[in-house]
C-alpha positions as CSV (number, residue, x, y, z in Angstrom):
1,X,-25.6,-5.9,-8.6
2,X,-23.3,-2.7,-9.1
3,X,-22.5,-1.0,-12.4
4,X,-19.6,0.8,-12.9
5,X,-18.2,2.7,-15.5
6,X,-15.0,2.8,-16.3
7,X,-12.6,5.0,-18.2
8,X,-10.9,3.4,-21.6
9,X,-7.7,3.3,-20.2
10,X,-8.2,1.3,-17.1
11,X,-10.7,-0.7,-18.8
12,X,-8.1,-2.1,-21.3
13,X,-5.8,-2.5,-18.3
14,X,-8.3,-4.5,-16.3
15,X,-8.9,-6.4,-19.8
16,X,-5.5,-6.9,-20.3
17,X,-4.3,-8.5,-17.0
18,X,-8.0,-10.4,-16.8
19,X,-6.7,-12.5,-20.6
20,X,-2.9,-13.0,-19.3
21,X,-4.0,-14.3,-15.6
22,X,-7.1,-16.4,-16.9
23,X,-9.4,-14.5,-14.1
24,X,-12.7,-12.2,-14.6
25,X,-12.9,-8.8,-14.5
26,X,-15.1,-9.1,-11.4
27,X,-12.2,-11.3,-9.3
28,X,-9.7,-8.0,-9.5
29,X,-12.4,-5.5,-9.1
30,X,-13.8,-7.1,-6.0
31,X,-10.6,-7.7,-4.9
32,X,-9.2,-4.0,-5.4
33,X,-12.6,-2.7,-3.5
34,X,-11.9,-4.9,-0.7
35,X,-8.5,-3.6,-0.2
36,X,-10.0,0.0,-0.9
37,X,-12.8,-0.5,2.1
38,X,-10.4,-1.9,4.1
39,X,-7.7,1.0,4.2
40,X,-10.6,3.4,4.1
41,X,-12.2,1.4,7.2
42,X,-8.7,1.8,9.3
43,X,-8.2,5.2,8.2
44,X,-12.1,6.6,10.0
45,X,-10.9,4.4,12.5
46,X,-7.6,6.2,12.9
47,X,-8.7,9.5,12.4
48,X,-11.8,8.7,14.9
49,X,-9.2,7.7,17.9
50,X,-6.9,11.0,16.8
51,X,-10.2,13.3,17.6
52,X,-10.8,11.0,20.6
53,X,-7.0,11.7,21.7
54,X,-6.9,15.5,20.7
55,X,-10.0,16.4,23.3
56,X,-8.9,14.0,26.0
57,X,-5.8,16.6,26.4
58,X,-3.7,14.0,27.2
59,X,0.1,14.9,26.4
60,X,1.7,12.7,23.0
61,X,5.2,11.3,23.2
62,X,7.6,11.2,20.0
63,X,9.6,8.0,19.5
64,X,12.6,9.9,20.3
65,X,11.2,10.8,23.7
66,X,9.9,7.1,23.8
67,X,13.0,5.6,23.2
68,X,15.0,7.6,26.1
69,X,12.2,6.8,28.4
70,X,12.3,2.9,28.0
71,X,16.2,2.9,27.6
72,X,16.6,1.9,23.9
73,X,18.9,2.9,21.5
């Protein structure tokens, strides 16, 4: 079980869309913390694998050079 408080504003807004949809307050606040976690998951992923690629001292290719080197336009 989590609390959370919420400010008045988004409160009402969460209210509101809960009465015109027919669907709890939980539904869209579990669904807008799984989409939270998830971007938040990929983005330590991300930055993780940047670190990993900065001290490897391997050299990065832009798309421009990318593109010339595989021939498209």
């Amino acid at each position: 079980m989590l609390a959370v408080r919420l400010p008045e504003a988004l409160e009402n807004r969460l209210t509101a869309l809960s009465a015109k949809t027919q669907r709890s307050k939980s539904f869209y606040v579990k669904k807008a913390l799984e989409r939270l976690l998830e971007e938040e998951e990929d983005y330590a992923d991300a930055l993780v694998s940047y670190e990993e690629y900065l001290r490897s001292g391997k050299k990065g290719y832009s798309l421009e050079e990318m593109k010339q080197r595989h021939g498209v336009e």
